[in-house]
N, CA, C and O atoms as a GROMACS GRO file, in nm:
protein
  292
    1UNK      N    1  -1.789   2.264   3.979
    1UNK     CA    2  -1.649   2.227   3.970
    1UNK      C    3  -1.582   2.310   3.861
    1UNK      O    4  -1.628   2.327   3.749
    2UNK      N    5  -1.432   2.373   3.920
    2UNK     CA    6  -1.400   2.416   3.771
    2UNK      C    7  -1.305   2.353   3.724
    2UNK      O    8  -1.253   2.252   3.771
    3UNK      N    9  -1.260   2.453   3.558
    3UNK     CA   10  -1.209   2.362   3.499
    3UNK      C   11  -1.079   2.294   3.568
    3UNK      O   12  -1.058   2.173   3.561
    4UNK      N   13  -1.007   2.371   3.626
    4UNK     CA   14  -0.871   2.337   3.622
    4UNK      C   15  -0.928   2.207   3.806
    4UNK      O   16  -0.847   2.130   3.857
    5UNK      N   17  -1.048   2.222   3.848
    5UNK     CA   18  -1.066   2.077   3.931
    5UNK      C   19  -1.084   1.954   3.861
    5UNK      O   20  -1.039   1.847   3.900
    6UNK      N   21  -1.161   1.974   3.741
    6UNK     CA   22  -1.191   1.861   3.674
    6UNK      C   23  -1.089   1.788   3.586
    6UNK      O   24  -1.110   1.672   3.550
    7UNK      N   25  -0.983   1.851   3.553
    7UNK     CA   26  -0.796   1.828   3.494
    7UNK      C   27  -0.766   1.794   3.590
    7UNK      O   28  -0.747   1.674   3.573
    8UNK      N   29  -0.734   1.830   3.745
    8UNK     CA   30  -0.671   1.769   3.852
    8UNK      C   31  -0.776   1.625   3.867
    8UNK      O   32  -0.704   1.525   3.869
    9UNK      N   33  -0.918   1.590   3.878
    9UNK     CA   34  -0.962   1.468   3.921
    9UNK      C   35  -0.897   1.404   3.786
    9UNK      O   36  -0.795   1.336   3.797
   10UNK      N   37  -0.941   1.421   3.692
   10UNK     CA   38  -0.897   1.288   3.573
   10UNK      C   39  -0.764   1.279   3.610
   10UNK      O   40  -0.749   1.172   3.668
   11UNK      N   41  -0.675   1.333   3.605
   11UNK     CA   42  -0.544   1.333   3.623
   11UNK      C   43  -0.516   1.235   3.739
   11UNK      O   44  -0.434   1.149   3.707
   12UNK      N   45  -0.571   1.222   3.886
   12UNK     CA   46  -0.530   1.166   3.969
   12UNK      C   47  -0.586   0.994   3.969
   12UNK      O   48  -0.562   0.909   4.055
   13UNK      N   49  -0.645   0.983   3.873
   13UNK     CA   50  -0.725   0.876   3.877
   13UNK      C   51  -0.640   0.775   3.751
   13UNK      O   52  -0.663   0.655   3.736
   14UNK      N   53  -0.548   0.846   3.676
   14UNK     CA   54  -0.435   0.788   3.587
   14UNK      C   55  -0.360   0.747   3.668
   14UNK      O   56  -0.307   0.833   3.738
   15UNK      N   57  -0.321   0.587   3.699
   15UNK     CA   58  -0.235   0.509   3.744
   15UNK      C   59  -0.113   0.550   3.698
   15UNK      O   60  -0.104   0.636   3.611
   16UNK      N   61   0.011   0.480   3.761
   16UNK     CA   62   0.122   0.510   3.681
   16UNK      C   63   0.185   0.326   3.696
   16UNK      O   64   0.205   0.272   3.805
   17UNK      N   65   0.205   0.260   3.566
   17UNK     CA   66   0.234   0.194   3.593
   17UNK      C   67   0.361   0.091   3.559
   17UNK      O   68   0.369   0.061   3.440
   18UNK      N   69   0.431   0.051   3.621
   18UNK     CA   70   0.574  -0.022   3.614
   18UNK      C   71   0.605  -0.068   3.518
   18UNK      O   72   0.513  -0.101   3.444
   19UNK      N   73   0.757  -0.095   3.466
   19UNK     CA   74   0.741  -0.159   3.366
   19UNK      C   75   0.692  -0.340   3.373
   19UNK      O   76   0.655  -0.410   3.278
   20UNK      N   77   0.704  -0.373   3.496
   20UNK     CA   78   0.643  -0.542   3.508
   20UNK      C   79   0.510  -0.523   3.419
   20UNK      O   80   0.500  -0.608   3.330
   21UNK      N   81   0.428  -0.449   3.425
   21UNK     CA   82   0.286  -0.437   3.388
   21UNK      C   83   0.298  -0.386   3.230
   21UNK      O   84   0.239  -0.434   3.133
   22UNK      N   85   0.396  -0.272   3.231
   22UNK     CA   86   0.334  -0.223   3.090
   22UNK      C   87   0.402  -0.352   2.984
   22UNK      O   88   0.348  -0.371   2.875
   23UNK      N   89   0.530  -0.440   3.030
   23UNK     CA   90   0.581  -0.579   2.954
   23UNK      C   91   0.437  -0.607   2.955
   23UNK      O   92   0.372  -0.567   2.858
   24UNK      N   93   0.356  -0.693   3.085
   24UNK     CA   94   0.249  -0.754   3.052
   24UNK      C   95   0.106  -0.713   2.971
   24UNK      O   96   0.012  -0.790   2.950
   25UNK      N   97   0.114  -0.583   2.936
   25UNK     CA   98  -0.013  -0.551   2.848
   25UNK      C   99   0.074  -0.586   2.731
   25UNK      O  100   0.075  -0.708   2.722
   26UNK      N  101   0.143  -0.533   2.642
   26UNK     CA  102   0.212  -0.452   2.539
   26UNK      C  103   0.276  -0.599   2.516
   26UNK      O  104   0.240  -0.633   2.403
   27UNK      N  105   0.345  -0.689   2.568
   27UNK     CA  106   0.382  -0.847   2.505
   27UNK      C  107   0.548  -0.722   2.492
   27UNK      O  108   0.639  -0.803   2.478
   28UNK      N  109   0.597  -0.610   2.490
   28UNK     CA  110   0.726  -0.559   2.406
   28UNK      C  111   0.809  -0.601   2.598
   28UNK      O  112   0.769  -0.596   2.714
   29UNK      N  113   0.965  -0.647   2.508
   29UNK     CA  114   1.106  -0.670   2.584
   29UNK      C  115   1.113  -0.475   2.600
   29UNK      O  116   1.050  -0.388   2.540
   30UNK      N  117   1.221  -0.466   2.710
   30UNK     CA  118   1.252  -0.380   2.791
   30UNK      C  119   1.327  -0.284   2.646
   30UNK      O  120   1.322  -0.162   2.629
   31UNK      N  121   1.396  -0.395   2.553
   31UNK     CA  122   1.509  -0.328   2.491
   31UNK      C  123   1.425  -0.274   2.358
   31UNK      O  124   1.470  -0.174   2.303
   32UNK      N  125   1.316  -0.330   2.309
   32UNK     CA  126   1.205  -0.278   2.254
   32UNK      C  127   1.145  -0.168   2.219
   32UNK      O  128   1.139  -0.103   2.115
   33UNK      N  129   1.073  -0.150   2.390
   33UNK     CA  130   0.985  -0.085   2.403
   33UNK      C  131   1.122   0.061   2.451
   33UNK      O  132   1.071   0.170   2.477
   34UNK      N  133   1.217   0.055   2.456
   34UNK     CA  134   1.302   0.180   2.466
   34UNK      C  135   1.358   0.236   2.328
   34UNK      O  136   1.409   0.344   2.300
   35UNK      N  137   1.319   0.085   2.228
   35UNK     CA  138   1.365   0.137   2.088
   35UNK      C  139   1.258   0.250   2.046
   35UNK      O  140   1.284   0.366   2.013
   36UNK      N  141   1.144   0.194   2.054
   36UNK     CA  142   0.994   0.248   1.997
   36UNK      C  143   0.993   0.368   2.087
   36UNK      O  144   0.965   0.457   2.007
   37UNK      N  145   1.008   0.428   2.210
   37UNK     CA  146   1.020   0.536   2.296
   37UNK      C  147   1.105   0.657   2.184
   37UNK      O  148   1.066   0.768   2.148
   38UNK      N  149   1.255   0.571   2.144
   38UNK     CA  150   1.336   0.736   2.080
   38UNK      C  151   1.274   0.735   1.948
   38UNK      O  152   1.274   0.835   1.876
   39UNK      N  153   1.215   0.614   1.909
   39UNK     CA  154   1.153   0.678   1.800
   39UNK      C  155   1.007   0.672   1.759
   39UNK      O  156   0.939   0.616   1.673
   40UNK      N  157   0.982   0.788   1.894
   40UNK     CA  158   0.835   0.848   1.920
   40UNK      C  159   0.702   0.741   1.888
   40UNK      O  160   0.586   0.780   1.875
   41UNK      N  161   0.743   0.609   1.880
   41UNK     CA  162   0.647   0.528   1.887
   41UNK      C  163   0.574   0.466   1.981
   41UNK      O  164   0.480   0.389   1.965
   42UNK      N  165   0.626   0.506   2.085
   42UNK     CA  166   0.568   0.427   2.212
   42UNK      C  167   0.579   0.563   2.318
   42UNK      O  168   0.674   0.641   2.332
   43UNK      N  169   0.443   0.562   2.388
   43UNK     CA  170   0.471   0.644   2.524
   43UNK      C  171   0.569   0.616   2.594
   43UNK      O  172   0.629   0.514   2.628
   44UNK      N  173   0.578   0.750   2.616
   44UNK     CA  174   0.760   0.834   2.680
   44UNK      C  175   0.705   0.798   2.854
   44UNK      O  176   0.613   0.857   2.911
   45UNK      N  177   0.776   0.707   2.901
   45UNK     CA  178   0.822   0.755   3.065
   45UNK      C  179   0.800   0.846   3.210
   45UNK      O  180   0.895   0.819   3.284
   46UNK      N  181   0.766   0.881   3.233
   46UNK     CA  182   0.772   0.953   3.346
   46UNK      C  183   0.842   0.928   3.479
   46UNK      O  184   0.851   0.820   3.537
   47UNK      N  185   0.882   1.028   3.511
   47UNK     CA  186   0.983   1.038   3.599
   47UNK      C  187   0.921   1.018   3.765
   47UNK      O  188   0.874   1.117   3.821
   48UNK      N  189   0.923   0.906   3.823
   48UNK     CA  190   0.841   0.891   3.994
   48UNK      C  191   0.930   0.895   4.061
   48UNK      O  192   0.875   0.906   4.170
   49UNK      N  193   1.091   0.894   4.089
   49UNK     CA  194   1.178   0.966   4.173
   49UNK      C  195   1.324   0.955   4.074
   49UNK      O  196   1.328   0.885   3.973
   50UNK      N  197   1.429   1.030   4.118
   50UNK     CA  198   1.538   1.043   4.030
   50UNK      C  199   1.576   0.903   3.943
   50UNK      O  200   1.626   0.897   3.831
   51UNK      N  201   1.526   0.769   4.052
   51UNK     CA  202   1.549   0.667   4.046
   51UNK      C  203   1.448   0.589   3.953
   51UNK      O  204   1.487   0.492   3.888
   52UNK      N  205   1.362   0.620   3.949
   52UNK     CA  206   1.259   0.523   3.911
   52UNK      C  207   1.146   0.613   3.768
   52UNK      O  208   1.140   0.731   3.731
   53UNK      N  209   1.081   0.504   3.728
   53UNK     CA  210   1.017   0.576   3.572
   53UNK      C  211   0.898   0.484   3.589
   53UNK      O  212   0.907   0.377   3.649
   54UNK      N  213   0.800   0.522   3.543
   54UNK     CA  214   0.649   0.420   3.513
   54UNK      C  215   0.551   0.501   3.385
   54UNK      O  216   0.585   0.618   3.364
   55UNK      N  217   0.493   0.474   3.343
   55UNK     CA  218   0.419   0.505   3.228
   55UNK      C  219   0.237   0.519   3.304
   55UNK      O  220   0.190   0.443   3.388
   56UNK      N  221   0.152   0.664   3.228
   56UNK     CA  222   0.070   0.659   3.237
   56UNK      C  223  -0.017   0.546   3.208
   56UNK      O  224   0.031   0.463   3.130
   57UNK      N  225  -0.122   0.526   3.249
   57UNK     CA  226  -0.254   0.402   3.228
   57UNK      C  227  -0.297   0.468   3.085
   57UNK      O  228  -0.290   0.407   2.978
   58UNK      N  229  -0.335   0.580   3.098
   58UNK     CA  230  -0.377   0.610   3.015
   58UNK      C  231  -0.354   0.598   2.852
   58UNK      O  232  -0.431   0.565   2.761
   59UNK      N  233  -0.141   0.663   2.854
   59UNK     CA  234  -0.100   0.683   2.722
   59UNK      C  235  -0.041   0.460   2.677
   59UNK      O  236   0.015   0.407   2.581
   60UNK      N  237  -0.094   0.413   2.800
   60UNK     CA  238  -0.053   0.260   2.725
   60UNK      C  239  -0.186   0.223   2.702
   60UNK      O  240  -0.166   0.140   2.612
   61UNK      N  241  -0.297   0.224   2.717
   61UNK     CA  242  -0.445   0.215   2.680
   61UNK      C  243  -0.445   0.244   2.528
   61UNK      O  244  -0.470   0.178   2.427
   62UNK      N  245  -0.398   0.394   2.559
   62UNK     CA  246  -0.426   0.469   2.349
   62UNK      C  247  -0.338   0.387   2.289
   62UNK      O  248  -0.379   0.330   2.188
   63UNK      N  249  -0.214   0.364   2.330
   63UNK     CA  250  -0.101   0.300   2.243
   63UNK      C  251  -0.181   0.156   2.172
   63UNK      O  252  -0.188   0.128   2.052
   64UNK      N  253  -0.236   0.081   2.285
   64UNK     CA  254  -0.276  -0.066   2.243
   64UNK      C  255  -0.438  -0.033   2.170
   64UNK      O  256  -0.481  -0.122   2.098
   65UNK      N  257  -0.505   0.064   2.185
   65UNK     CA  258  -0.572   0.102   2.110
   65UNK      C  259  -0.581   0.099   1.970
   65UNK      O  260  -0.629   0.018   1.892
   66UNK      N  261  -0.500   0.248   1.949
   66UNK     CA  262  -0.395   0.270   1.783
   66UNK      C  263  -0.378   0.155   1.744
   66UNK      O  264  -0.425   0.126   1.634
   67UNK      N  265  -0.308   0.059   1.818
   67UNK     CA  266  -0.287  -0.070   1.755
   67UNK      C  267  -0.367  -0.162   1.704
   67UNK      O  268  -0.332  -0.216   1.599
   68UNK      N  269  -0.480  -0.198   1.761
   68UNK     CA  270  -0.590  -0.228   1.729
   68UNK      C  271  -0.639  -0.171   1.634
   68UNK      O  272  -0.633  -0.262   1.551
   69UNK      N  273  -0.688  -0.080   1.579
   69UNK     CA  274  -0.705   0.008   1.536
   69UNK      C  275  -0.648  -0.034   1.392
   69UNK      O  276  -0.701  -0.098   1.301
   70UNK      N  277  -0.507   0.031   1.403
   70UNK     CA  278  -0.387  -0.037   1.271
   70UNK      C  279  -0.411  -0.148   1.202
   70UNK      O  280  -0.418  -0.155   1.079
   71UNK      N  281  -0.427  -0.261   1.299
   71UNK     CA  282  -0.456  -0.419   1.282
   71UNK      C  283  -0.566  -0.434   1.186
   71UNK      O  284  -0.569  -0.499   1.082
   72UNK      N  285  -0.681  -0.338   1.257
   72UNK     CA  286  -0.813  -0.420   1.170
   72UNK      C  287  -0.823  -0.309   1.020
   72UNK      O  288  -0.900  -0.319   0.925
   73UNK      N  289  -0.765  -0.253   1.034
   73UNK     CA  290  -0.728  -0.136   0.895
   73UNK      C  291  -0.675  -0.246   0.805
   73UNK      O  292  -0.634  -0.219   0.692
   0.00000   0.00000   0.00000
């Protein structure tokens, strides 16, 4: 496998997911989690049609991670 197959499998296997879900991991309100976005505290958005936005699995995993992380520091 090369490299640039093994970047496309991980990659496709990252959910993208709504904000219904990323409210339910993260406990953060809509108006929140857009504060913490401009100021680079929270994973940024992605764009799934002109209309619509969802967040990697991945970058809300590290986020609640870090946090954890922070907490027991």
């Amino acid at each position: 496998m090369k490299k640039s197959d093994t970047a496309s499998a991980s990659f496709s296997t990252d959910r993208i997911l709504r904000w219904p879900e990323v409210r339910e991991r993260t406990g953060l309100s809509r108006t929140t989690a857009w504060r913490e976005i401009r100021a680079c505290r929270f994973p940024a958005s992605v764009e799934i049609t002109p209309h619509s936005v969802g967040w990697r699995e991945s970058d809300i995993s590290a986020w609640l991670a870090a946090r954890k992380t922070k907490q027991a520091a």
